[in-house]
VEXDREN-2710 file (C-alpha; in Angstrom, 1 decimal):
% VEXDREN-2710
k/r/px/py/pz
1/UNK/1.6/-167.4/-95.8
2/UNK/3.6/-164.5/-95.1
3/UNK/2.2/-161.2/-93.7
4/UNK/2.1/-158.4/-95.5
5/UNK/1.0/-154.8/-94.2
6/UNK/-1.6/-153.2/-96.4
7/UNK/-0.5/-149.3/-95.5
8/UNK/2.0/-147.7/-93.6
9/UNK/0.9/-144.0/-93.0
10/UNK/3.4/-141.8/-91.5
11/UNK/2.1/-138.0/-90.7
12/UNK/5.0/-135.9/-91.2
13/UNK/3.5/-132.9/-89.8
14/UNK/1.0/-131.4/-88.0
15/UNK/1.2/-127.9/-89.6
16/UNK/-1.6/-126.8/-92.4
17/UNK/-2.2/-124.1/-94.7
18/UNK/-6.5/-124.1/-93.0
19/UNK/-7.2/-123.7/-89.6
20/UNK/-10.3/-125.8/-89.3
21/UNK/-11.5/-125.5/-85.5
22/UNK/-12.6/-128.8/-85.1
23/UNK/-9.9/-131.1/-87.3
24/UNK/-8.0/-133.6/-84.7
25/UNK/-5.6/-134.1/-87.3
26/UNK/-3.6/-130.4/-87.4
27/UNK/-2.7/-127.0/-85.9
28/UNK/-2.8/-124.9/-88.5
29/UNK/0.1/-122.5/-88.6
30/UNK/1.1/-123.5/-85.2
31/UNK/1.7/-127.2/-86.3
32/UNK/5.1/-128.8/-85.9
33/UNK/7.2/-130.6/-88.5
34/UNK/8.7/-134.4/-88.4
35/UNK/12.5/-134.2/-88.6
36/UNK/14.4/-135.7/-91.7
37/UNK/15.9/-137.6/-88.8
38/UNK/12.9/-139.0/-87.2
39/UNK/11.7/-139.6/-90.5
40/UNK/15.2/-141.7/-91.7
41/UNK/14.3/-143.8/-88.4
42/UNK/10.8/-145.0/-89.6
43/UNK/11.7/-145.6/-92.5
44/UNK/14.3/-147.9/-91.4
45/UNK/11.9/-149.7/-89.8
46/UNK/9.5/-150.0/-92.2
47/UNK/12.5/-151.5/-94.3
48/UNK/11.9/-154.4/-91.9
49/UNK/8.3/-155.5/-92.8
50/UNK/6.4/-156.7/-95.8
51/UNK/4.3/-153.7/-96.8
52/UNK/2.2/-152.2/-100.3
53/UNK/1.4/-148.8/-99.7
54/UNK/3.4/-146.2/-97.9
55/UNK/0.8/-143.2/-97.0
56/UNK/2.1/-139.7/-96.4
57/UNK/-0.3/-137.5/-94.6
58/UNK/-0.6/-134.9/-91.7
59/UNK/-1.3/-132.2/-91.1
60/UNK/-1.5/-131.0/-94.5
61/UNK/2.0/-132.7/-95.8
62/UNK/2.9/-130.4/-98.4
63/UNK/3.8/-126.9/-96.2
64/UNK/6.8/-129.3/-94.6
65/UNK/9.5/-127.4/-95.2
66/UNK/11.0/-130.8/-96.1
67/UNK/8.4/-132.3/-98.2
68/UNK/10.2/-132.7/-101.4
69/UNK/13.6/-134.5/-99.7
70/UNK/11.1/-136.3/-97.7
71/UNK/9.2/-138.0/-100.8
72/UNK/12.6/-138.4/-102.7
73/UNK/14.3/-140.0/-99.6
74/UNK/10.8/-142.3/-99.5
75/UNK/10.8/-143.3/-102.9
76/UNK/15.1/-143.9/-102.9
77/UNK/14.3/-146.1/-99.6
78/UNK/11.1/-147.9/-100.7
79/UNK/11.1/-148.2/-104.1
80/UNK/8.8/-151.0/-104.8
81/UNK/6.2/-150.0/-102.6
82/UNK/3.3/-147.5/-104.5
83/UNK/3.2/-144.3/-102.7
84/UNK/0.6/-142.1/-101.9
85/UNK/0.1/-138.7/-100.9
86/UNK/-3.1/-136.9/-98.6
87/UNK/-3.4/-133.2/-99.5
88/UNK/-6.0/-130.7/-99.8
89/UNK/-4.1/-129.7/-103.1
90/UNK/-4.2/-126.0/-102.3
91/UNK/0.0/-125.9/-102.4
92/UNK/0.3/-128.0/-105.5
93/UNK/-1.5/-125.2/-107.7
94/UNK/0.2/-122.8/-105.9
95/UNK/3.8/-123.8/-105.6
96/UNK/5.3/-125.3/-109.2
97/UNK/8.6/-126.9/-107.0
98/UNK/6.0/-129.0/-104.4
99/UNK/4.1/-130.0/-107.6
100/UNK/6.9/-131.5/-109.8
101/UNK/8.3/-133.4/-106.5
102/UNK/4.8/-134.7/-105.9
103/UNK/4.8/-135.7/-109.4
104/UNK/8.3/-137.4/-109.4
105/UNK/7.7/-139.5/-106.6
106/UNK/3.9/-140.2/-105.6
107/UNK/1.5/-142.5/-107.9
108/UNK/-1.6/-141.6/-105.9
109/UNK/-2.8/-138.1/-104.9
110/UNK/-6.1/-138.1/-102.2
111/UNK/-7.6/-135.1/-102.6
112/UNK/-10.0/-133.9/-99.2
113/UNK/-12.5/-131.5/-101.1
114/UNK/-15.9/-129.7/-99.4
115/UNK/-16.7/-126.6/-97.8
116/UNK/-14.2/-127.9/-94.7
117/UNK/-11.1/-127.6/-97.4
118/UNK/-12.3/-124.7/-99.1
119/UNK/-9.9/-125.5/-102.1
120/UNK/-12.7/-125.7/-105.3
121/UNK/-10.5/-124.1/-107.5
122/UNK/-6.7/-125.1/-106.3
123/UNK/-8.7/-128.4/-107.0
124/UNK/-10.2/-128.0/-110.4
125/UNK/-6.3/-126.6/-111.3
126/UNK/-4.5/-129.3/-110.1
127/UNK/-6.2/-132.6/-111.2
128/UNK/-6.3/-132.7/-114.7
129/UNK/-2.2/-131.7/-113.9
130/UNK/-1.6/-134.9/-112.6
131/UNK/-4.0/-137.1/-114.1
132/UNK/-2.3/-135.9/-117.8
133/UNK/0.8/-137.4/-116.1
134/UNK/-0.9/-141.1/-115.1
135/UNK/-1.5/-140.7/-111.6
136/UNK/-4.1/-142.4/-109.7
137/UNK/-6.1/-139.3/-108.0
138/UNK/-9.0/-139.8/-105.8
139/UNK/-11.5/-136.5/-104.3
140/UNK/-12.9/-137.0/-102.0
141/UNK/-16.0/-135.2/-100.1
142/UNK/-17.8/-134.7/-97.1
143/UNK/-22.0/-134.7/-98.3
144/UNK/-22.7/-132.5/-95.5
145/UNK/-20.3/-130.0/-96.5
146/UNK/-20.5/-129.7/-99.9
147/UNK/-23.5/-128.2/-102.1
148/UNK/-25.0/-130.2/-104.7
149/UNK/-23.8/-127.8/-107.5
150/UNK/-20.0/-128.0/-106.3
151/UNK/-20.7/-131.8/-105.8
152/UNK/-21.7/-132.2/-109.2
153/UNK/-19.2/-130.0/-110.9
154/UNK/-16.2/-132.4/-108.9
155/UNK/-18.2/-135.6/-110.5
156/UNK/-18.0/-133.7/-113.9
157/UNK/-14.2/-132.9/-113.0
158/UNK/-13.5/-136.2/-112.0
159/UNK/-15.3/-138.2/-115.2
160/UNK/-13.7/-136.2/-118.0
161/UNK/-9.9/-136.6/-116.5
162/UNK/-10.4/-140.1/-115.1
163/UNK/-10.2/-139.4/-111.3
164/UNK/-12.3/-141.0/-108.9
165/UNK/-15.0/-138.9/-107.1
166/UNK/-16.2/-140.8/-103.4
167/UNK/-18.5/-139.1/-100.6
168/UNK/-18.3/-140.6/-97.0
169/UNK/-20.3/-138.5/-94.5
170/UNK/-17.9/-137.6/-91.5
171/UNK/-14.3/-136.7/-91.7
172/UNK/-13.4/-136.9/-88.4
173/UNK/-13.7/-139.3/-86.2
174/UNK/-15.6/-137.4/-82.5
175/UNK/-18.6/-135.9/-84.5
176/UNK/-21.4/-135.8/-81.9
177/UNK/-22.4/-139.6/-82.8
178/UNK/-23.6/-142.5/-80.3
179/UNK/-20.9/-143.9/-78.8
180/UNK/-20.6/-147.1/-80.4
181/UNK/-21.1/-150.7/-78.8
182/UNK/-17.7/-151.8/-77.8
183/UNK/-18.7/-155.5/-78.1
184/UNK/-16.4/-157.4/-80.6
185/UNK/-12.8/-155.6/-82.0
186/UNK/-13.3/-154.0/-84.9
187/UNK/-12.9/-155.8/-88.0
188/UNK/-11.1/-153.6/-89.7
189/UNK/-8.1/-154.5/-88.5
190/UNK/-7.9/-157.3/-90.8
191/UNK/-6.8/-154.4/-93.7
192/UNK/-3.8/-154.2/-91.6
193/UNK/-3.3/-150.0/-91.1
194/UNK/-0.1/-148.8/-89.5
195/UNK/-0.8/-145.1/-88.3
196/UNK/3.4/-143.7/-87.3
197/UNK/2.3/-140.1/-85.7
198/UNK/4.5/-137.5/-85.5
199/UNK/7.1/-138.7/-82.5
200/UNK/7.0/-142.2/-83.2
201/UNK/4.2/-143.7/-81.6
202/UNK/2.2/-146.2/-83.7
203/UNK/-1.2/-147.4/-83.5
204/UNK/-2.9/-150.4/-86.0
205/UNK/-5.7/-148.4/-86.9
206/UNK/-6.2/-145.5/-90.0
207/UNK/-8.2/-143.3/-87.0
208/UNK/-5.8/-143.2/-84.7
209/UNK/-5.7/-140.0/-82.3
210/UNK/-5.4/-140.4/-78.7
211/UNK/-2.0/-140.5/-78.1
212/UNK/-2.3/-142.4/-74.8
213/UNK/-3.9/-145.6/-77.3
214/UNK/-0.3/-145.7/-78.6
215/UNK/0.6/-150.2/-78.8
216/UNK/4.0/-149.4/-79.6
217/UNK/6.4/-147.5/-81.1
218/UNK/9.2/-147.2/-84.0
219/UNK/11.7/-147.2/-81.7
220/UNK/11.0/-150.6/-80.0
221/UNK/13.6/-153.4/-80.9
222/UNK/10.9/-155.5/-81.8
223/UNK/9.0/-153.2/-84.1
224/UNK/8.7/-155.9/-86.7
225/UNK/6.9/-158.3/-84.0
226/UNK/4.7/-156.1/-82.8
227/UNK/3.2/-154.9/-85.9
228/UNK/1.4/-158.0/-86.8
229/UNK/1.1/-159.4/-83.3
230/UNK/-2.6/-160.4/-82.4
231/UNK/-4.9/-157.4/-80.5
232/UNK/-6.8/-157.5/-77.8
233/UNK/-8.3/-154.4/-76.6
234/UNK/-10.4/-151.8/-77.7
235/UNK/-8.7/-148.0/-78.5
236/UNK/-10.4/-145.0/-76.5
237/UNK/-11.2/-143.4/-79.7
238/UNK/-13.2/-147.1/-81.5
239/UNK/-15.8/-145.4/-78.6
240/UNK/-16.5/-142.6/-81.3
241/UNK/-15.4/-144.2/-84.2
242/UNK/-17.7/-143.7/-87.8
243/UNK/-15.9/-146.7/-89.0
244/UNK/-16.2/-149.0/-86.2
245/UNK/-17.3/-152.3/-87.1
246/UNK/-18.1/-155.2/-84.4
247/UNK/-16.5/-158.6/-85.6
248/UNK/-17.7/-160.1/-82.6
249/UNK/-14.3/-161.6/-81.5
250/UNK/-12.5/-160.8/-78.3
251/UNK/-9.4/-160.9/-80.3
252/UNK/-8.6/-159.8/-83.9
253/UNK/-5.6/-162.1/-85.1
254/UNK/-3.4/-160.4/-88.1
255/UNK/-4.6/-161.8/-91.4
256/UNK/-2.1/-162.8/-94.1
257/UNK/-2.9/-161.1/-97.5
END
């Protein structure tokens, strides 16, 4: 059977309209942007590899300056693959041009929303917007940052428009946990995650963040190869993981979906 890649997820920036001290995933204001260039390069790679889902995240991915060319040139390039965007929402109810080029080109909006985000009502604005225009939308929140009230006002939100409401527990992935029993690689590898971080580096794994874990990048001639090539070593960061999970082999072949 041929492989296919479940998610590509390119972060396009590292910029973000909150300064959260202890997100590994942004700078805030001081953020840098992907280049239209860089970003024409990846995505002629991923034109080489079987893939559903093409993930666009950061950062927050909506204060690129390029954002809307970006998710037009995405959909013109990719145009059978579903698309999906990470945001906290908070420039979608404020800026009518990023929300009608998220609308033209995304059919899934993930929506990060707790006390972290601080975005209740860009949130409560924005989702009945898009879910009135079909789109899959998924809110998602942190238990431990989050009230009950404002928890149960999002599951009221989310039931009358049709959105999905999930909790998880950690966001990030260096919380103060155990380290984690590196015994076995971690199953979930088998869902077949591309991370593409902002300068090309690419790592098989949704948590990805230690850029000295990079297996290869979009710039080697056998990009294609690699990304479903078998793996055999742990990443510094499955130490911390939340979302590690021991499959107790010594290597994790790529499965065929």
């Amino acid at each position: 059977m041929p492989r296919i890649l479940k998610t590509a997820k390119i972060k396009i920036t590292t910029k973000c309209n909150r300064s959260c001290d202890f997100c590994i995933f942004a700078d805030g204001a001081q953020g840098e942007n992907m280049s239209q260039e860089l970003f024409t390069t990846v995505l002629d790679r991923l034109e080489t590899i079987p893939f559903q889902q093409l993930h666009i995240n950061g950062g927050e991915p909506t204060v690129h300056r390029d954002f809307p060319a970006l998710s037009t040139l995405a959909r013109t390039r990719l145009p059978g693959r579903v698309m999906v965007l990470g945001t906290n929402a908070i420039t979608l109810a404020r800026n009518q041009r990023i929300m009608e080029a998220t609308l033209r080109s995304y059919d899934q909006i993930l929506i990060g929303c707790d006390d972290e985000h601080q975005n209740y009502d860009e949130v409560h604005a924005v989702v009945p917007r898009l879910r009135e225009t079909g789109k899959t939308v998924v809110v998602n929140s942190v238990l431990e940052g989050i009230s009950s009230t404002r928890l149960d006002q999002l599951a009221g939100l989310c039931a009358s428009t049709g959105a999905i409401h999930v909790t998880n527990h950690v966001h990030h992935v260096d919380v103060g946990q155990p380290a984690n029993e590196l015994r076995g690689l971690c199953d979930r590898y088998l869902d077949q995650h591309l991370m593409i971080e902002m300068d090309g580096s690419c790592y098989r794994c949704f948590n990805a963040m230690a850029k000295d874990d990079s297996e290869f990048s979009i710039w080697d001639e056998d990009f294609a190869a690699k990304v479903f090539a078998p793996r055999g070593h742990h990443f510094r960061f499955c130490l911390r993981c939340h979302e590690y999970t021991d499959s107790g082999s010594t290597v994790v072949p790529a499965l065929a979906t």
